[in-house]
C-alpha positions, 0 to 999 in steps of 0.5 A: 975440310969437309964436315962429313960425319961418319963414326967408323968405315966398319959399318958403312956401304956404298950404294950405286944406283940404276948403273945400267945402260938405258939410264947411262948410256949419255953419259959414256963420254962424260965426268960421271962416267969417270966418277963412277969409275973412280968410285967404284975403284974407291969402295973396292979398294977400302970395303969388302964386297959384301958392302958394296951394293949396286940397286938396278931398277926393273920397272916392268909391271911394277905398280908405279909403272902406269902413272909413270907411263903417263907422265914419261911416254917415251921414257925407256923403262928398264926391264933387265938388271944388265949393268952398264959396261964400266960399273959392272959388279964384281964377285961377292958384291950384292946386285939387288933389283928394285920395282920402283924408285926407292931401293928400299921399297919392297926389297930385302935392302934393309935386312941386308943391309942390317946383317952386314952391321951397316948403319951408313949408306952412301949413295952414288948414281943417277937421277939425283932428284929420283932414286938417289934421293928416294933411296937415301930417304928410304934408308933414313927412314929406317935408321940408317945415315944416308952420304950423297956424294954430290960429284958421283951423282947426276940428275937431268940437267945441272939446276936439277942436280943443285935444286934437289942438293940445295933442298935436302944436304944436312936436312935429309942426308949429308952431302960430300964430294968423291975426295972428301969421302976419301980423305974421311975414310983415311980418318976413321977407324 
């Protein structure tokens, strides 16, 4: 049994992060495809779509934009908000663009996120080592309780995948898999 902490479903969003095309289209044939899938069926079936948020990166004269040239010369940098074909949002749920690897970082994210009355995100998406954990520290440092769930993220590689889980699960964010965030929501209010 999971010890995921979450006090009430009634103030929780799920977060699904950089699901477009230039970031995911390796893994079209992959089990983080069917996760995603799987995750998205989930929100939608326990959370009004107003509490289903999906964070699209727009690097594209963004400040972070030159340095990150630097260190990633032939890194495709995404310059439209198109969703990948198999997370593509449905009507009533937010699509939020974010300048930079933390989808908090000069958005309207937390004002919106506050208007819904959510205190819990939790996050879904790729890279885990990037905007996945930039964007759950983002929220933690605004009050809110950040949820990775481990199994409906992926990083680079594996080790970067367990690295950044192993350094930062129950110190900066709890941690869960897919089932066991299920099984929570069955339990709480």
């Amino acid at each position: 049994m999971s010890k995921l902490q979450i006090a009430s479903t009634s103030t929780c969003a799920i977060l699904f992060i950089d699901l477009q095309p230039v970031f995911t289209d390796r893994f079209n044939d992959s089990p983080f495809k069917q996760q995603i899938e799987s995750a998205l069926a989930f929100a939608r079936s326990v959370l009004p779509p107003e509490r289903i948020v999906h964070l699209r990166a727009n690097y594209v004269g963004s400040k972070m934009q030159p340095f990150s040239r630097v260190l990633n010369p032939s890194k495709p940098v995404p310059s439209d908000v198109t969703a990948t074909p198999w997370a593509e949002e449905q009507p009533g749920e937010l699509v939020m663009m974010k300048a930079t690897i933390n989808g908090f970082h000069e958005t309207s994210l937390e004002e919106y996120l506050t208007g819904q009355g959510v205190d819990t995100i939790i996050l879904c998406g790729l890279l885990t080592c990037c905007c996945v954990h930039e964007t759950a520290v983002g929220g933690l440092v605004r009050g809110f309780s950040p949820v990775l769930v481990e199994d409906a993220c992926v990083d680079k590689n594996e080790e970067k995948q367990a690295a950044t889980i192993m350094l930062f699960k129950d110190y900066l964010y709890q941690t869960c898999q897919l089932e066991d965030l299920k099984s929570r929501f069955a339990l709480c209010p």
